[in-house]
C-alpha positions in Angstrom: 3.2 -14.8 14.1 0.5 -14.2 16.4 1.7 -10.6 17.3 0.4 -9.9 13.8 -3.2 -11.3 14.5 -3.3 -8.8 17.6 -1.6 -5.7 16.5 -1.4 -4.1 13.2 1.5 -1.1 13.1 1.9 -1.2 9.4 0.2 2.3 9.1 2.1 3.8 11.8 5.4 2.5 10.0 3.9 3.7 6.5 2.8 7.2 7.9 6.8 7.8 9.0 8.0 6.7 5.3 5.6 8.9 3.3 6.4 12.0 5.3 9.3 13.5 3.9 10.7 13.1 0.3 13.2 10.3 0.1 14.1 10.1 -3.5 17.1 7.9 -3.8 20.2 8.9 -2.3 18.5 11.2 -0.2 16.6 11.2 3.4 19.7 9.4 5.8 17.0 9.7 8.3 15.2 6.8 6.9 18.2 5.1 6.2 19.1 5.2 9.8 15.7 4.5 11.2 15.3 1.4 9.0 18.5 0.3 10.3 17.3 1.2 14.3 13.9 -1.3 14.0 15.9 -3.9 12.3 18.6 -3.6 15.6 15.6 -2.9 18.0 14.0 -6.4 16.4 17.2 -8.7 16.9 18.8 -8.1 14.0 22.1 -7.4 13.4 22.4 -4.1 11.1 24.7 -2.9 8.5 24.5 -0.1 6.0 26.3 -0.9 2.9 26.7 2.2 0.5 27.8 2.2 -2.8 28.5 5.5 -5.3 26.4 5.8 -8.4 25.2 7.6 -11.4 21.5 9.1 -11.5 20.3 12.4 -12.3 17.9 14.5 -10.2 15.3 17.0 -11.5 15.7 20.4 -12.4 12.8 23.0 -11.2 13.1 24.8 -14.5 12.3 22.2 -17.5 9.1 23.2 -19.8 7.2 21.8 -22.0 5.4 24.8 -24.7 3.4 24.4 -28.0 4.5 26.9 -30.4 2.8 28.4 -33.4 4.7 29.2 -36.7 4.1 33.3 -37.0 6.1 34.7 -39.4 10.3 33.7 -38.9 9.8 33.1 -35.3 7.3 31.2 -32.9 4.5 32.3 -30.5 4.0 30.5 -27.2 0.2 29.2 -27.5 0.2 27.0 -24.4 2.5 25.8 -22.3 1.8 23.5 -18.9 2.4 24.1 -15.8 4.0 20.2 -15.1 2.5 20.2 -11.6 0.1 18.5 -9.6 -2.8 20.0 -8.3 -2.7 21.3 -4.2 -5.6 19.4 -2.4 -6.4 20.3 0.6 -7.4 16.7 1.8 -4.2 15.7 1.2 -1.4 17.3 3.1 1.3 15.1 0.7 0.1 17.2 -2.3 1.2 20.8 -0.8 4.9 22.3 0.9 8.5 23.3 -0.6 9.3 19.9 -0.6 7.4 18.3 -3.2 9.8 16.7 -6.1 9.2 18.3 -9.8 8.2 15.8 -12.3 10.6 14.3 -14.4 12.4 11.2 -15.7 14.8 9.3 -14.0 18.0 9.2 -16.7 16.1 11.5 -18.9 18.6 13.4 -21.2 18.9 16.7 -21.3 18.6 19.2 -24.0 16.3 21.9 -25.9 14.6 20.3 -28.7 11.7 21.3 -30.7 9.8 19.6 -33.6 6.3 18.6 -35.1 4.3 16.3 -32.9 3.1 13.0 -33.5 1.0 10.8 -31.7 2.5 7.0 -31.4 -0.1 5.5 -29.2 1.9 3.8 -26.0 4.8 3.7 -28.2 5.4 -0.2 -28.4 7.9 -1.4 -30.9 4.6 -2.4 -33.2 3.3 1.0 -32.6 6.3 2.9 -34.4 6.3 -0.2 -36.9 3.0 0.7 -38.0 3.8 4.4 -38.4 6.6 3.4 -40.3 4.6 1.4 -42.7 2.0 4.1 -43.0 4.4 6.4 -44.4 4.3 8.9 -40.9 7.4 10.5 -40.6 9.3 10.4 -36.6 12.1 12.0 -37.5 12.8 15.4 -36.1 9.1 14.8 -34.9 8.3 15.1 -30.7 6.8 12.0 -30.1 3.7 12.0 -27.5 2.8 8.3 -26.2 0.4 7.2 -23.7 1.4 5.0 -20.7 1.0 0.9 -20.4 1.9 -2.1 -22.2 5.7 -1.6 -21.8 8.1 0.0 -19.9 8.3 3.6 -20.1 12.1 3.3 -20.9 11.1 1.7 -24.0 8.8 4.0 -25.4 11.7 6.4 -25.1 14.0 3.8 -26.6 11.7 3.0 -29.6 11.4 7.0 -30.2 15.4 7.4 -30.4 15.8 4.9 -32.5 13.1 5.9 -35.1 14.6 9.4 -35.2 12.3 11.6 -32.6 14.0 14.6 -31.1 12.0 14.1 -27.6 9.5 12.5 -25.9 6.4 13.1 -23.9 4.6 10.6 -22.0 0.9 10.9 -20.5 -1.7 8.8 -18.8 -4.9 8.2 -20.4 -8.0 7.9 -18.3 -9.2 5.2 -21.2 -6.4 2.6 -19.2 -8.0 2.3 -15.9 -10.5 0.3 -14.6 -12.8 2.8 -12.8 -15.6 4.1 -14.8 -15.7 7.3 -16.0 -19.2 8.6 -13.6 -16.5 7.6 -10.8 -15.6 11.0 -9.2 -11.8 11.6 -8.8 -9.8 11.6 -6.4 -10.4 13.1 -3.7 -13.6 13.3 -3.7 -13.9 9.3 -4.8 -12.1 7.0 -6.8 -11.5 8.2 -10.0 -7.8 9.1 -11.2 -7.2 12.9 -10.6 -6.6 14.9 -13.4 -3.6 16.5 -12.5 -2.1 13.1 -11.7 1.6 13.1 -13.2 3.7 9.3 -13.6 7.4 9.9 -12.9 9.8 7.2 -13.4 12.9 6.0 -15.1 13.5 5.7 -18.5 16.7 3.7 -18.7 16.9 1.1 -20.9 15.7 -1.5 -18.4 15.6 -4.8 -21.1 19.1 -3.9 -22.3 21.2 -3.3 -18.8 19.4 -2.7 -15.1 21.5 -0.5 -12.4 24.1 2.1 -12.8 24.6 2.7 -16.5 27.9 4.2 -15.7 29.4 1.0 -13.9 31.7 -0.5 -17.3 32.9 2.8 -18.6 36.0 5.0 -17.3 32.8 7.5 -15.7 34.6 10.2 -17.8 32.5 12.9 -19.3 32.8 11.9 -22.8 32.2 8.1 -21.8 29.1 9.2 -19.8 27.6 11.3 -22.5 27.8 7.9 -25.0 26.3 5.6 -22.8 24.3 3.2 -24.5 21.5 2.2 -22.1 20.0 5.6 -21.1 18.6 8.0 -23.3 20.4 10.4 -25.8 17.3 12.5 -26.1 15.1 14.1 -23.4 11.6 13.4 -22.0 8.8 14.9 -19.8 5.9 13.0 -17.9 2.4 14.6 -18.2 -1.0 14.3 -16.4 -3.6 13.9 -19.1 -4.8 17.2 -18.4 -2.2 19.2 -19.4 -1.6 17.0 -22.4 -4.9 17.4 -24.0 -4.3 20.4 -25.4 -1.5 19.6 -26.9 -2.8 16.3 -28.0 -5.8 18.3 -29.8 -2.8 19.6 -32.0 -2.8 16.5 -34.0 -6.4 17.0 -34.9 -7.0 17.0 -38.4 -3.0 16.1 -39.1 -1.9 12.6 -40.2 -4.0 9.2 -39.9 -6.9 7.9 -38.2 -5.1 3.9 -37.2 -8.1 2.7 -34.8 -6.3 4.3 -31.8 -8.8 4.8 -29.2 -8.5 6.8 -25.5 -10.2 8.2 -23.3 -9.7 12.0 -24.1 -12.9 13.6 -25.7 -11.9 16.4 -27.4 -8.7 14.5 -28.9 -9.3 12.5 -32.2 -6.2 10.3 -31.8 -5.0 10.8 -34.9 -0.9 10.3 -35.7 0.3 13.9 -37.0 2.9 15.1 -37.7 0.9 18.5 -36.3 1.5 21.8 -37.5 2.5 23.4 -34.5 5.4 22.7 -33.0 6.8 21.4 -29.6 9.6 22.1 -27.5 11.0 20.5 -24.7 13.9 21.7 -22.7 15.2 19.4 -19.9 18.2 20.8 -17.2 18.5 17.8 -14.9 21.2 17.7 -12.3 22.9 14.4 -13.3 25.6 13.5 -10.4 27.7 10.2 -8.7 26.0 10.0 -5.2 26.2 7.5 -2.6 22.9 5.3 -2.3 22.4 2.9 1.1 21.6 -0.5 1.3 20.2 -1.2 4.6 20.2 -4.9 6.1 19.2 -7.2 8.5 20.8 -10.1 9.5 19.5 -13.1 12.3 22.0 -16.2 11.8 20.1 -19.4 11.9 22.0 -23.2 12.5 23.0 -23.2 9.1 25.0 -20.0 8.2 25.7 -20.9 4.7 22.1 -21.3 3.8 20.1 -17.9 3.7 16.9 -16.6 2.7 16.5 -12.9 1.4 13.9 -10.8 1.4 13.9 -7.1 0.2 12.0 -4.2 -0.5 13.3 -0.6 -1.9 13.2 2.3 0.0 13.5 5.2 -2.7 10.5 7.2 -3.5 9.7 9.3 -6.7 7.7 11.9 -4.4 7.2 12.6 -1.0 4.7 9.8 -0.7 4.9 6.8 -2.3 2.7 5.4 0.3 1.9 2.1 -2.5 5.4 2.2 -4.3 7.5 1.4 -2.1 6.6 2.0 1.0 3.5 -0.3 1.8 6.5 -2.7 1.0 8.2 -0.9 3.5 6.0 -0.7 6.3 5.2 -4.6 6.0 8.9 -5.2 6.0 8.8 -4.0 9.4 5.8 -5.7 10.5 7.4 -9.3 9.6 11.0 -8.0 11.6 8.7 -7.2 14.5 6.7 -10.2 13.8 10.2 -12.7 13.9 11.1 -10.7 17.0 8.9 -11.9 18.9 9.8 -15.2 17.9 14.1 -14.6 18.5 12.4 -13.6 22.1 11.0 -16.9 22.4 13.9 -18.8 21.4 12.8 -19.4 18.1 16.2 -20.0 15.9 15.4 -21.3 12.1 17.5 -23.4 10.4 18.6 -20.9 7.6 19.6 -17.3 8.0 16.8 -15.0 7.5 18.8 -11.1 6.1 16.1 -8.4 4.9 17.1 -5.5 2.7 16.3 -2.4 2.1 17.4 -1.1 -1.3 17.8 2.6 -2.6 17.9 3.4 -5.7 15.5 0.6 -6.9 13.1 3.5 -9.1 16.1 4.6 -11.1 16.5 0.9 -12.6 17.0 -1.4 -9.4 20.6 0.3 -9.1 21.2 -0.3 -5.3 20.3 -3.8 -5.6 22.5 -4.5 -8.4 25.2 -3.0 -7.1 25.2 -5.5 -4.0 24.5 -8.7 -5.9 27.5 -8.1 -8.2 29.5 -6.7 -5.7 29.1 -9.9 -3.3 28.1 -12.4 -6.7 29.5 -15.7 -5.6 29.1 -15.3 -1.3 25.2 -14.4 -2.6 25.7 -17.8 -5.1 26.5 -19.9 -2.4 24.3 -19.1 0.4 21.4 -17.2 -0.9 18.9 -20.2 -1.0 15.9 -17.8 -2.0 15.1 -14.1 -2.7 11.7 -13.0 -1.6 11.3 -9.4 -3.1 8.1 -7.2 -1.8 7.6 -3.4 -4.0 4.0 -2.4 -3.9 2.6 -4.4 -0.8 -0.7 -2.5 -1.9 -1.9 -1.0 -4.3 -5.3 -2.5 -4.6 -7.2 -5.9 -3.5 -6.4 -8.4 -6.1 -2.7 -10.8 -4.8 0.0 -10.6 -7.5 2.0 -13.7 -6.8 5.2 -14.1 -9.6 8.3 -16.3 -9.4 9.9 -19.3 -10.3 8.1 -22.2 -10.9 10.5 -24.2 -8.4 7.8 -22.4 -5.6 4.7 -22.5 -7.0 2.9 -25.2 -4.8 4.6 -23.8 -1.9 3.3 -19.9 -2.3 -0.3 -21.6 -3.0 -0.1 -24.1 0.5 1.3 -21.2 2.0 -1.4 -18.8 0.8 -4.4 -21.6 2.4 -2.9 -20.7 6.1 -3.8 -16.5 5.9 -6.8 -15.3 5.7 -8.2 -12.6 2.9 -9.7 -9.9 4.8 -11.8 -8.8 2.2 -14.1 -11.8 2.0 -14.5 -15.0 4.1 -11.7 -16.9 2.2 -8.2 -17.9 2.6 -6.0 -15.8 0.3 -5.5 -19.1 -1.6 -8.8 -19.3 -2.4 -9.4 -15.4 -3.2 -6.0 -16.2 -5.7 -7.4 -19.1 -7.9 -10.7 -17.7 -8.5 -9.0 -15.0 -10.3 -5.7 -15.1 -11.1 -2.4 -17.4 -11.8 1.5 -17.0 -10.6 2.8 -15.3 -13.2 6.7 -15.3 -14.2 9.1 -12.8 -13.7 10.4 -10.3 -15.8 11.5 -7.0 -14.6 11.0 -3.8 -13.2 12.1 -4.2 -9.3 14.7 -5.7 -7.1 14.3 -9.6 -8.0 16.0 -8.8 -11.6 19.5 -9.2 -10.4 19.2 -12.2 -8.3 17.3 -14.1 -10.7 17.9 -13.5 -14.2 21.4 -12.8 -13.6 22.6 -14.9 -10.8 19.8 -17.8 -11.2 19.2 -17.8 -7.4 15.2 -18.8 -6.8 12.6 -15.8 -7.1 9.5 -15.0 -6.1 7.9 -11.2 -6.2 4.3 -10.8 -4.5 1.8 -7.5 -3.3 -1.8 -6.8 -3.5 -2.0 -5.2 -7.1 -4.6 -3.4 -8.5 -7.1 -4.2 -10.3 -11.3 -3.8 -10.9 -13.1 -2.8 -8.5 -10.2 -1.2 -6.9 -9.6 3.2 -6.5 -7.1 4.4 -9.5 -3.8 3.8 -7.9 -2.0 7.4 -8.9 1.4 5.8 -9.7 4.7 7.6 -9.1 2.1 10.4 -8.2 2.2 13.2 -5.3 -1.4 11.5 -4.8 0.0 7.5 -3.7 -0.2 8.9 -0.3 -1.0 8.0 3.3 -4.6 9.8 2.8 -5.1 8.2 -0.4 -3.5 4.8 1.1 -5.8 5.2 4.2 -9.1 6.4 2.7 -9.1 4.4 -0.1 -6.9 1.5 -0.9 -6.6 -0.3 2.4 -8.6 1.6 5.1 -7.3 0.1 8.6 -4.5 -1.2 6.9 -5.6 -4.7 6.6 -4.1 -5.5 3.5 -0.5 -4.6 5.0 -1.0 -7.3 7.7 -2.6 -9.9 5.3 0.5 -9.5 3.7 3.0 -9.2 6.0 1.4 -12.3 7.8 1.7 -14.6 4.5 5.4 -13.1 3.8 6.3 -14.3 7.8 4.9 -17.6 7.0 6.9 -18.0 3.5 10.2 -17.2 5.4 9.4 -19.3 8.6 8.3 -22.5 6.4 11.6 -21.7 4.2 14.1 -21.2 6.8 12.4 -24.2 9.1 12.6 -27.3 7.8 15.9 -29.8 7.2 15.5 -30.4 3.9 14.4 -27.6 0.7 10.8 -30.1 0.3 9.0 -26.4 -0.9 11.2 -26.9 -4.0 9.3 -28.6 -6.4 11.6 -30.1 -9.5 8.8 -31.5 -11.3 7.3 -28.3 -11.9 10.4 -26.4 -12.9 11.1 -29.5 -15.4 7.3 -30.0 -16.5 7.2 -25.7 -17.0 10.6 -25.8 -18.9 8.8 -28.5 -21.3 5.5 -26.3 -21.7 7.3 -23.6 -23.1 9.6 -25.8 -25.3 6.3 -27.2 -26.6 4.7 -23.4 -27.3 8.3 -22.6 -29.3 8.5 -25.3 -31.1 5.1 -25.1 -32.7 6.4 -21.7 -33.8 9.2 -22.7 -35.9 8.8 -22.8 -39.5 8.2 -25.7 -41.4 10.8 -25.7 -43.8 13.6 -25.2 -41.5 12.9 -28.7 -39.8 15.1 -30.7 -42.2 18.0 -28.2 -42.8 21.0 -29.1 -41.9 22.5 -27.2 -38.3 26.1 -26.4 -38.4 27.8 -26.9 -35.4 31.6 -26.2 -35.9 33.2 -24.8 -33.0 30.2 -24.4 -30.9 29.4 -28.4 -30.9 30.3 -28.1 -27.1 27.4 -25.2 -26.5 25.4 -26.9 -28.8 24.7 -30.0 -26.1 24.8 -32.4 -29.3 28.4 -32.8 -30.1 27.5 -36.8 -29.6 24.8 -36.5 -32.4 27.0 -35.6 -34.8 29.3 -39.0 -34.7 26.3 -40.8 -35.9 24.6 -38.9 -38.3 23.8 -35.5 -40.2 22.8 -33.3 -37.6 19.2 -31.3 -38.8 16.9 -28.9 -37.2 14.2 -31.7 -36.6 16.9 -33.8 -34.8 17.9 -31.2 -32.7 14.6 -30.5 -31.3 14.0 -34.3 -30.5 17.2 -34.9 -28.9 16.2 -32.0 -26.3 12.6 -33.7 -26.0 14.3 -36.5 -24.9 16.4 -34.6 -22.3 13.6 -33.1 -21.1 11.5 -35.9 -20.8 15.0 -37.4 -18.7 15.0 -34.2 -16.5 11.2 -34.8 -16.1 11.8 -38.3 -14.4 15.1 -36.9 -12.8 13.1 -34.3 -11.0 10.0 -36.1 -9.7 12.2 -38.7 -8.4 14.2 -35.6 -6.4 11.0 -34.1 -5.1 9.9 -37.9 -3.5 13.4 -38.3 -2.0 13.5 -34.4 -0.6 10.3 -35.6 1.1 11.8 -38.6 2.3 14.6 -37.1 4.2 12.2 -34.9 5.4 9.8 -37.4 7.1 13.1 -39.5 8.7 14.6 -36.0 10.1 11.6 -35.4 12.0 10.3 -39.1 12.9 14.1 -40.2 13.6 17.0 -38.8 13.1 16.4 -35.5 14.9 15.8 -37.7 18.0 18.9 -39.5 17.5 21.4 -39.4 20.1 24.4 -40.8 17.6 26.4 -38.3 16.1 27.9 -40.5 13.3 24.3 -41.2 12.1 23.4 -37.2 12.3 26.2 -37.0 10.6 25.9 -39.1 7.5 22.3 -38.0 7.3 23.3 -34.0 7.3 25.4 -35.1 4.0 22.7 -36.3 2.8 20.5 -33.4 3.3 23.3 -31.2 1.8 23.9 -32.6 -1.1 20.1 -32.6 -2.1 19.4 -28.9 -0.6 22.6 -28.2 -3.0 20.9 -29.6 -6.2 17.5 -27.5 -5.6 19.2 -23.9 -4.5 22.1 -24.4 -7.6 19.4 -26.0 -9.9 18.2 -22.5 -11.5 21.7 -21.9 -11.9 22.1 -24.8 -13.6 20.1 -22.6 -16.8 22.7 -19.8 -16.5 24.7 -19.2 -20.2 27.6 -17.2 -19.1 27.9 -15.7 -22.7 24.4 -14.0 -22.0 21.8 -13.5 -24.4 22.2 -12.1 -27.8 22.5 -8.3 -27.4 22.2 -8.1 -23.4 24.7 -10.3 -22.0 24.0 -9.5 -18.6 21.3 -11.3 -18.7 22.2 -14.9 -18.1 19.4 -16.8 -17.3 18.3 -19.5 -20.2 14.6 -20.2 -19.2 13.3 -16.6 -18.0 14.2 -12.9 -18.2 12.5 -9.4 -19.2 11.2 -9.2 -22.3 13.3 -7.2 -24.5 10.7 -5.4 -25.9 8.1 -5.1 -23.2 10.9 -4.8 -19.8 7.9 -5.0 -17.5 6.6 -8.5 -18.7 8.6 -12.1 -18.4 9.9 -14.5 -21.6 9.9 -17.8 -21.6 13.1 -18.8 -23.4 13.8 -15.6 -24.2 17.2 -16.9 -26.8 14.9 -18.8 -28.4 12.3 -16.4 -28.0 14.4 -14.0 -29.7 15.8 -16.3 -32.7 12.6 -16.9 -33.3 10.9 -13.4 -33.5 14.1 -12.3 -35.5 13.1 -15.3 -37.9 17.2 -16.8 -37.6 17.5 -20.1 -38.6 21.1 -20.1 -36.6 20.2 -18.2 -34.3 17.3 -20.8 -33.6 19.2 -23.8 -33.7 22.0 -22.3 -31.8 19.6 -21.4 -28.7 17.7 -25.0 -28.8 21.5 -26.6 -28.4 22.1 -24.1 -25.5 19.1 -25.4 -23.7 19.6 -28.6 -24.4 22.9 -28.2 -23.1 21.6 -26.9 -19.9 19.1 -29.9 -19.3 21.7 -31.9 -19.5 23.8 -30.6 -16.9 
């Protein structure tokens, strides 16, 4: 990778992304020139399309406060829904420039009284609830953060809100308020608007049409986008409508950072209408890859970033991601020049239609399900590249050593460390949950995940997300001038697919962390579970087989507290299992390259390539191992047992998330139902 210590063409490759609008399904140009640098880099190209369902905005939805006078209602204010022109920024200004709006937003003219619900978490409209506030016919106004946007949406519906509105609230950043805003420093600019979807993104990721007959009246029921509309707002424009509330409703301790706004619930006096006319359409959204065919074609690593943009821009989301996706294909190149050939396939992706809820990557991992099964030995998945200074490293615990030895060999431009050592001093691997392209591959097809960027954070410029201002000036002047964070990153991502696709033998895999993790978060559950349910009795019936105890019942009455031991004691098994594994992997390893790869006897190369196959086999099917086909309670797509996005949150991970579930829901079956499902899959 030593073309990436001397040349850095990340901004040149980020400049050519953010310069024409390419929201998804749009811009072929990209599509095709994505496709050319993978050819012109030795890879071998395809462009794989499939027809979906999105909407796309409409240049006449509004957003007014009306005042009761008389029978009818005067207009008092009404914003404009646009982003300030700056002449610094040539991104910001042209005919060009996409309306804001929300991806799967419903359509429709609804008015009502406002009422404030803070960021519109599921605790959030609980506590209104249990204050006495009334949602109902209400427009609900919530502030961004905590959980995905879809959610807030979600939450609203189902409390009884005719519409939504959703702003961002200078109080949630981490630049202090004497900071001057962009662009004159690197505040957040007030005009600053967050698009994005609102589909249901917990309950169902990619095409919300794909299980019904697509018919009118089947897509007007669908169950996983909303059924009432919503607007984005920069905080701006939403503080005079916010200062409605004023007066009206409860003081709860909700706290911002808007002066002249009290923060108080409503239901306000005035009243608000929204009136959405989205264009909502089947249109055909590309997939582009790249494929270089290693010794082993059955054994591939994957990595993937989206493509599709929310504005013009998107110089952090996606397309730092994009422009370091072409650094590491230059990067490997220069390596297919030299002769190099790994010993796994190396295929990079481009996805469209990731911002609308990851629908072009969904619709190629069910499409090709059990070929992806099979071969895919690890996803690598790169969104935001940069958006700030601070590495985001999230995945399965199977890699966690290996991203941290991996992260010791780059250096962090920003001080003398490695980026290991910048990492630990502040931060941990996190696990996955949702919100970008990983979601498919991992929580629904179990195959080994690992998501990774320079995030933002203190210290850092206000990244102006989904904003016509996450531009190439804003992306050059502030967030990674010289683009050194691109190469940082496009060097470590190089070196993860190079010491993945090298060696014999799957040795990064570490079995004794997945088992150890899997026990840690058994532990945290268990201490959660009420007393008094420890000595009831579990029924098992019919479902003794998905239980994993049908043995337990042959000897004696089967309780809750029995249960939970019995999958200690698998655990603990698994926990010996694995460490053994990981000494053997190594093993293989170390006679591979001291012996056997110098060996002139076939037969010998021979028996030892079973070898290696059957233990590469257990580590890339292990995570698949923890997939329930039935799914989990109420979003049976989501198979995974051990991880997934949190139903409430969609952004953030769970840990167990049946069990999770069961046990938020306070369901004694439920409970023991899940704890025999994961015993069940220890076992296996």
């Amino acid at each position: 990778l030593n073309v990436l210590q001397h040349s850095n063409l990340a901004g040149k490759w980020l400049k050519k992304y953010t310069a024409e609008p390419h929201l998804a399904g749009t811009n072929y140009g990209l599509v095709e020139f994505t496709a050319e640098k993978f050819e012109e880099y030795g890879f071998t190209t395809k462009i794989d399309t499939h027809n979906c369902y999105i909407n796309y905005p409409g240049k006449n939805n509004t957003l007014k406060v009306l005042k009761p006078h008389g029978d009818e209602y005067k207009v008092i204010y009404q914003p404009t829904l646009v982003e300030d022109v700056l002449k610094e920024d040539p991104t910001t200004d042209g005919d060009d420039l996409i309306p804001a709006f929300h991806g799967y937003s419903a359509n429709g003219n609804v008015t009502g009284p406002l009422v404030f619900a803070n960021y519109g978490t599921k605790e959030d409209f609980k506590l209104l609830e249990s204050k006495g506030v009334n949602v109902k016919g209400s427009v609900v106004i919530v502030r961004y953060g905590k959980i995905f946007r879809g959610l807030k949406v979600k939450f609203a519906q189902e409390a009884g809100a005719v519409g939504v509105i959703i702003y961002s609230d200078p109080a949630d950043d981490y630049v202090p308020e004497d900071e001057d805003s962009y662009p004159k420093g690197p505040g957040r600019n007030p005009s600053s608007i967050q698009r994005g979807s609102v589909q249901f993104l917990s309950s169902l990721p990619g095409d919300p049409s794909r299980f019904s007959d697509k018919t009118p009246e089947a897509l007007a029921e669908l169950d996983t986008i909303p059924k009432i509309p919503s607007l984005p707002i920069s905080y701006k424009e939403a503080e005079p409508i916010l200062v409605q509330l004023n007066g009206y409703g409860l003081d709860l301790g909700f706290h911002g950072g808007l002066s002249k706004f009290k923060y108080s619930t409503g239901p306000s006096h005035n009243q608000v209408n929204i009136f959405n006319n989205n264009t909502y359409t089947f249109t055909d959204l590309w997939n582009v890859f790249g494929l270089y065919e290693g010794h082993d074609t059955n054994e591939v690593i994957l990595l993937g970033n989206h493509r599709d943009a929310w504005i013009k821009g998107g110089a952090g989301d996606p397309n730092s991601g994009s422009a370091a996706l072409l650094e590491i294909a230059r990067a490997l190149g220069e390596l297919f020049k030299l002769g190099w050939k790994p010993q796994k396939s190396v295929l990079l992706a481009s996805w469209d239609g990731e911002e609308y809820g990851l629908v072009g990557s969904t619709a190629f991992a069910e499409k090709f399900s059990d070929e992806i099964g099979k071969k895919v030995v690890g996803y690598i998945n790169m969104d935001v590249a940069v958006s700030g200074s601070h590495l985001s490293l999230a995945g399965s615990p199977l890699l966690n050593e290996f991203l941290l030895d991996i992260a010791d060999q780059v250096s962090y431009s920003r001080t003398n460390q490695t980026l290991k050592e910048h990492f630990v001093n502040e931060s941990q691997i996190h696990i996955l949950g949702s919100g970008s392209d990983y979601t498919s591959f991992y929580e629904h097809l179990g195959v080994t995940s690992i998501d990774l960027g320079f995030g933002n954070g203190k210290g850092d410029p206000v990244y102006h997300y989904h904003s016509n201002y996450d531009s190439y000036h804003w992306m050059e002047k502030f967030a990674d001038p010289g683009f050194v964070l691109h190469n940082s990153l496009a060097q470590y991502i190089g070196l993860l697919i190079i010491n993945l696709s090298e060696p014999k033998v799957l040795q990064s895999y570490q079995a004794h962390d997945y088992s150890e993790s899997i026990y840690s978060y058994f532990d945290e559950l268990v201490e959660k579970i009420p007393k008094n349910w420890l000595h009831k009795s579990v029924t098992l019936e019919d479902e003794e087989q998905s239980y994993g105890c049908h043995m337990m019942k042959k000897h004696h009455n089967v309780t809750l507290s029995s249960l939970v031991n019995s999958t200690y004691h698998e655990l603990k098994g698994f926990i010996r299992v694995s460490k053994k594994h990981d000494h053997y992997t190594k093993t293989l390893q170390k006679i591979w390259d001291e012996d056997i790869s110098k060996s002139k006897n076939p037969f010998r190369k021979f028996i030892f390539n079973r070898k290696v196959k059957n233990a590469n086999n257990k580590l890339k099917h292990l995570e698949k191992e923890f997939l329930y086909e039935d799914g989990l309670n109420g979003r049976d797509w989501f198979k995974h047992v051990v991880f997934a996005s949190g139903r409430y949150t969609g952004y953030a991970g769970q840990k167990l998330p049946g069990l999770t579930e069961a046990l938020e829901d306070h369901d004694f079956e439920q409970t023991a139902r899940w704890i025999g499902i994961i015993k069940k899959s220890i076992k296996k």
